[in-house]
C-alpha positions as CSV (number, residue, x, y, z in Angstrom):
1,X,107.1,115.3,119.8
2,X,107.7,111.6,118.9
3,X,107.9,112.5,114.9
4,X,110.6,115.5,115.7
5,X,112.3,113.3,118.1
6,X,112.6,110.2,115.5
7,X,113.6,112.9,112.0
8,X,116.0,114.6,114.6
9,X,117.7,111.4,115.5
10,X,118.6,111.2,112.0
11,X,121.2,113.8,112.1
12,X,122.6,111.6,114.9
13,X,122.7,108.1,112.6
14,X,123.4,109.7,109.7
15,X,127.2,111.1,111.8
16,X,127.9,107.8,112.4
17,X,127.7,107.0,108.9
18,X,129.8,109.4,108.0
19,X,132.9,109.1,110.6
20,X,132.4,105.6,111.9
21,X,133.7,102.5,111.0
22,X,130.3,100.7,109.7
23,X,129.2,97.1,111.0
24,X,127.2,94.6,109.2
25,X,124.5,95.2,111.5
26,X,124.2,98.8,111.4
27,X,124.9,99.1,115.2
28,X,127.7,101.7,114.8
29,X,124.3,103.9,114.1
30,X,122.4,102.7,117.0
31,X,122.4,105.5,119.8
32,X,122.6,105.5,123.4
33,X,120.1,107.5,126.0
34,X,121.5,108.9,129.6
35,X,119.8,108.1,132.2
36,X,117.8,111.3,133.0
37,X,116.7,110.4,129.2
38,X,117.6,114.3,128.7
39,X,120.3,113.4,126.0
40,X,120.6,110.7,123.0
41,X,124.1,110.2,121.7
42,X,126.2,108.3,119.1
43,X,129.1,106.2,120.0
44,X,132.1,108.3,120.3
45,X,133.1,110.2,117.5
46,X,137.1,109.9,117.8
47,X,138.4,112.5,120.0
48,X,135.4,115.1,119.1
49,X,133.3,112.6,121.4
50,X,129.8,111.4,121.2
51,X,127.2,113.6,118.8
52,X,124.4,114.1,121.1
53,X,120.8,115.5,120.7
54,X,119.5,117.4,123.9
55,X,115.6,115.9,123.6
56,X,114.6,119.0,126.0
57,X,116.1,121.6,124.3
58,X,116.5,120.7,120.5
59,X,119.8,121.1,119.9
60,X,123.1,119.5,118.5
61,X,126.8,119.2,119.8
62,X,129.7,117.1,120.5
63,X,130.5,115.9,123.3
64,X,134.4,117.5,124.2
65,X,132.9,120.8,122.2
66,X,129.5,121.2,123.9
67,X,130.1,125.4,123.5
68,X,129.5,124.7,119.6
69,X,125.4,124.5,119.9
70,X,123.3,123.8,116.6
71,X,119.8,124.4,117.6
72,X,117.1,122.8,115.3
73,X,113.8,124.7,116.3
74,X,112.4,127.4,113.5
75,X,115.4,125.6,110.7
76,X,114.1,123.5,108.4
77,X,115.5,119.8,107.1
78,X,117.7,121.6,104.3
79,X,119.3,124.2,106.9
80,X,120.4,121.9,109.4
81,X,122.2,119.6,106.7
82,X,124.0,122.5,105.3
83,X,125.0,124.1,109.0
84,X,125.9,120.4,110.1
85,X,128.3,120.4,106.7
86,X,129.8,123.4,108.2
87,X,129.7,122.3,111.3
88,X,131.9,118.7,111.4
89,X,134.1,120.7,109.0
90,X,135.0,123.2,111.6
91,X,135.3,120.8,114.0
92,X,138.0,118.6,112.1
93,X,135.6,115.6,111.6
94,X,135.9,116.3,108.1
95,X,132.9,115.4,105.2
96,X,129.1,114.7,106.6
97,X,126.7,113.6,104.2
98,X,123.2,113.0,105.1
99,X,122.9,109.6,103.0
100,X,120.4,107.3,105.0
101,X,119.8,103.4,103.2
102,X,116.0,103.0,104.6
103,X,113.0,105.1,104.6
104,X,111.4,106.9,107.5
105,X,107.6,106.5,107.7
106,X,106.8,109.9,107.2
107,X,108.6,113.0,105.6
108,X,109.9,116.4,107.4
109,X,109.2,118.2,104.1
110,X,110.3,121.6,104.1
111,X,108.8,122.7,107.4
112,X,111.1,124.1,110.0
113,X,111.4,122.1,113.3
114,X,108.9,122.6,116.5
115,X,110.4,121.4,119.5
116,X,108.8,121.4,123.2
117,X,110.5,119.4,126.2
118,X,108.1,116.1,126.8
119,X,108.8,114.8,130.2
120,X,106.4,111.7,130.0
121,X,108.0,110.1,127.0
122,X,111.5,111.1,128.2
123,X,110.2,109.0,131.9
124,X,109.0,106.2,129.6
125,X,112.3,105.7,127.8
126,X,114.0,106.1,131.0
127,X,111.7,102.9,132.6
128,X,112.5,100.6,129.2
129,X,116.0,101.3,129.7
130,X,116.4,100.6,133.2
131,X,113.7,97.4,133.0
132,X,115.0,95.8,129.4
133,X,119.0,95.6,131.5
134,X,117.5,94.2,134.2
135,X,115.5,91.8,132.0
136,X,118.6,91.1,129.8
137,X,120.5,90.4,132.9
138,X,118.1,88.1,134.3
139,X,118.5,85.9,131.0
140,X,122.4,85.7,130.8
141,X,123.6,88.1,128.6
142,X,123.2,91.4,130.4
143,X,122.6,94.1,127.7
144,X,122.5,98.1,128.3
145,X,120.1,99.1,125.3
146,X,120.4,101.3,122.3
147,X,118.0,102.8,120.3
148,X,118.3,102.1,116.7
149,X,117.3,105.1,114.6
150,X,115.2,103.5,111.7
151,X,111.9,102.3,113.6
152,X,113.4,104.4,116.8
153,X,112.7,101.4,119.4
154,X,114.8,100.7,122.5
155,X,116.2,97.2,122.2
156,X,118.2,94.4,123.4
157,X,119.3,91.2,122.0
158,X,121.3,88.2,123.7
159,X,121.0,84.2,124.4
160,X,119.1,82.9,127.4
161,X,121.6,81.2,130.0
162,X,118.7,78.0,129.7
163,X,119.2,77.1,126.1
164,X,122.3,78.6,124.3
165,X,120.5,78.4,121.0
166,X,117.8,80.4,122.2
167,X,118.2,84.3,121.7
168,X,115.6,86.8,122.8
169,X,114.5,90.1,121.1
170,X,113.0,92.6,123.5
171,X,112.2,96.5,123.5
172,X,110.1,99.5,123.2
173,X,108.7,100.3,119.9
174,X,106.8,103.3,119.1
175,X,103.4,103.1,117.2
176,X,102.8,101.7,114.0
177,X,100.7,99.4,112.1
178,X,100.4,96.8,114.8
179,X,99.8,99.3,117.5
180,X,98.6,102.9,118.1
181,X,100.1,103.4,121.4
182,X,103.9,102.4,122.4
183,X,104.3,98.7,122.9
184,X,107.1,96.2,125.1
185,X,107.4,93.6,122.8
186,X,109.3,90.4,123.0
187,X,110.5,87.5,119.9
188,X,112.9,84.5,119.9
189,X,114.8,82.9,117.7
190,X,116.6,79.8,116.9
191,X,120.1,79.9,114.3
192,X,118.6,83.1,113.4
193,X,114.8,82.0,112.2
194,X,112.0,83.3,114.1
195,X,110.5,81.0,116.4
196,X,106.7,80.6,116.3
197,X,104.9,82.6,119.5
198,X,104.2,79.9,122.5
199,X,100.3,80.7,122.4
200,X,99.1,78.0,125.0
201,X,101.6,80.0,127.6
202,X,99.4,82.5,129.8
203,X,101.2,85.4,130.1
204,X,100.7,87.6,133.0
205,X,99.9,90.6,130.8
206,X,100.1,91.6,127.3
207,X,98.7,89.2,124.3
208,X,100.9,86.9,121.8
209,X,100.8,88.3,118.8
210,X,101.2,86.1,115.0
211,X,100.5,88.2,112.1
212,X,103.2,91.0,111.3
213,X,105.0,90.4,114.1
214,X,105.5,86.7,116.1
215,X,105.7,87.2,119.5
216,X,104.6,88.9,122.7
217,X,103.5,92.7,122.9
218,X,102.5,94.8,126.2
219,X,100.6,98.0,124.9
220,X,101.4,101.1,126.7
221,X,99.9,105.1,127.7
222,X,102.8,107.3,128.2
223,X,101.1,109.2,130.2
224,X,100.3,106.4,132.4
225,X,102.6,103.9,132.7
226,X,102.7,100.5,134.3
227,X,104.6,100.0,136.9
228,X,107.9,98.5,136.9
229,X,106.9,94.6,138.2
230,X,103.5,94.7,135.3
231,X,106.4,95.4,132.5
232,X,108.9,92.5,134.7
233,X,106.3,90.2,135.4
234,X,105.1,90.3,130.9
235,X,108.9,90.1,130.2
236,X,109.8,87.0,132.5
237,X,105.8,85.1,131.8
238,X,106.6,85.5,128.1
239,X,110.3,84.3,128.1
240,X,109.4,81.4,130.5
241,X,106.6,80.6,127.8
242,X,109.3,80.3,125.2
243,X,111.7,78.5,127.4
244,X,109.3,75.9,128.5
245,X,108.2,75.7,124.2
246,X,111.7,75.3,123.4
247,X,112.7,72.6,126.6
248,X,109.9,70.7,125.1
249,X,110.9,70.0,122.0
């Protein structure tokens, strides 16, 4: 379900674009998960609400006008931007265009949406969100995450209370080229440049990584997660790693 999750989150992003004010950063795009991790949502729309995406049942609606259901199962990519035309339209949001500035890495085509409820990954999102805000608040800079809808990870990003100068990248990510399975991964920077992974630092689990990616990953089976201290105990041996790096210097 990950693929149909990740196009379908599109429609989301791609609202935002349309009827929000846009940031440098793209963040009026990134999207928020509840915590049942039943429903991903834009920021509010104006007085329409948040757009949200029920992950169990495949279907669109705004928030204050939840009877006005747009349910993607058996339409295909080129249905669902023409109904959601219609749709913001109706509801006095005015023009939606589907106009996204990156490419996905891999295409819906023309084939119409399958879409089945998938408990495991909605209990994994659920864990990254609750564990990355505890995380972030342990660091200073208490963060509630968002997922951003190009490479669909769940992220934070703040300074560490230890070194002002020091910021931390952390999330989810969902497979790719550096990894088949999901991954916790974990970066820092300096004035914005990418600081180089603390290798000599034992981390408690997980590896250091330093090819496409500098930093600390934690692979992952949906189906079998770790358990909520495994994920604390990477996050807090690989930011001590880079704190202790940094004090050195």
């Amino acid at each position: 379900m990950l693929k149909q999750w990740h196009w379908a989150g599109q429609y989301l992003a791609t609202a935002a674009i349309s009827f929000l004010e846009a940031n440098e950063d793209d963040s009026h795009t990134n999207l928020g998960l509840d915590e049942s991790g039943r429903y991903l949502s834009t920021h509010p729309l104006g007085t329409a609400g948040k757009f949200v995406l029920d992950l169990a049942q495949g279907s669109l609606f705004l928030e204050n006008r939840a009877e006005n259901l747009l349910a993607l199962p058996g339409k295909t990519h080129e249905d669902i931007v023409q109904s959601l035309k219609h749709f913001f339209q109706e509801n006095g949001l005015g023009d939606y265009g589907y106009d996204l500035h990156y490419d996905l890495p891999y295409e819906q085509g023309n084939a119409p949406f399958l879409w089945s409820d998938d408990t495991a990954m909605q209990a994994m999102r659920v864990q990254a969100h609750r564990l990355l805000e505890d995380c972030s608040r342990e660091l200073g800079f208490c963060q509630v995450p968002r997922i951003w809808p190009h490479h669909f990870d769940s992220g934070v990003f703040g300074p560490s209370e230890h070194h002002s100068t020091l910021y931390f990248g952390m999330g989810l990510a969902v497979p790719d080229t550096l990894s088949e399975q999901h991954y916790y991964y974990l970066s820092a920077y300096q004035q914005g440049q990418l600081l180089s992974a603390p290798q000599e630092s034992k981390l408690a689990t997980g590896q250091w990584v330093e090819d496409e990616f500098e930093g600390a990953i934690l692979r992952i089976d949906k189906e079998s997660l770790p358990t909520d201290e495994e994920i604390l105990n990477f996050y807090r041996s690989a930011t001590q790693g880079y704190i202790q790096d940094f004090s050195a210097d």
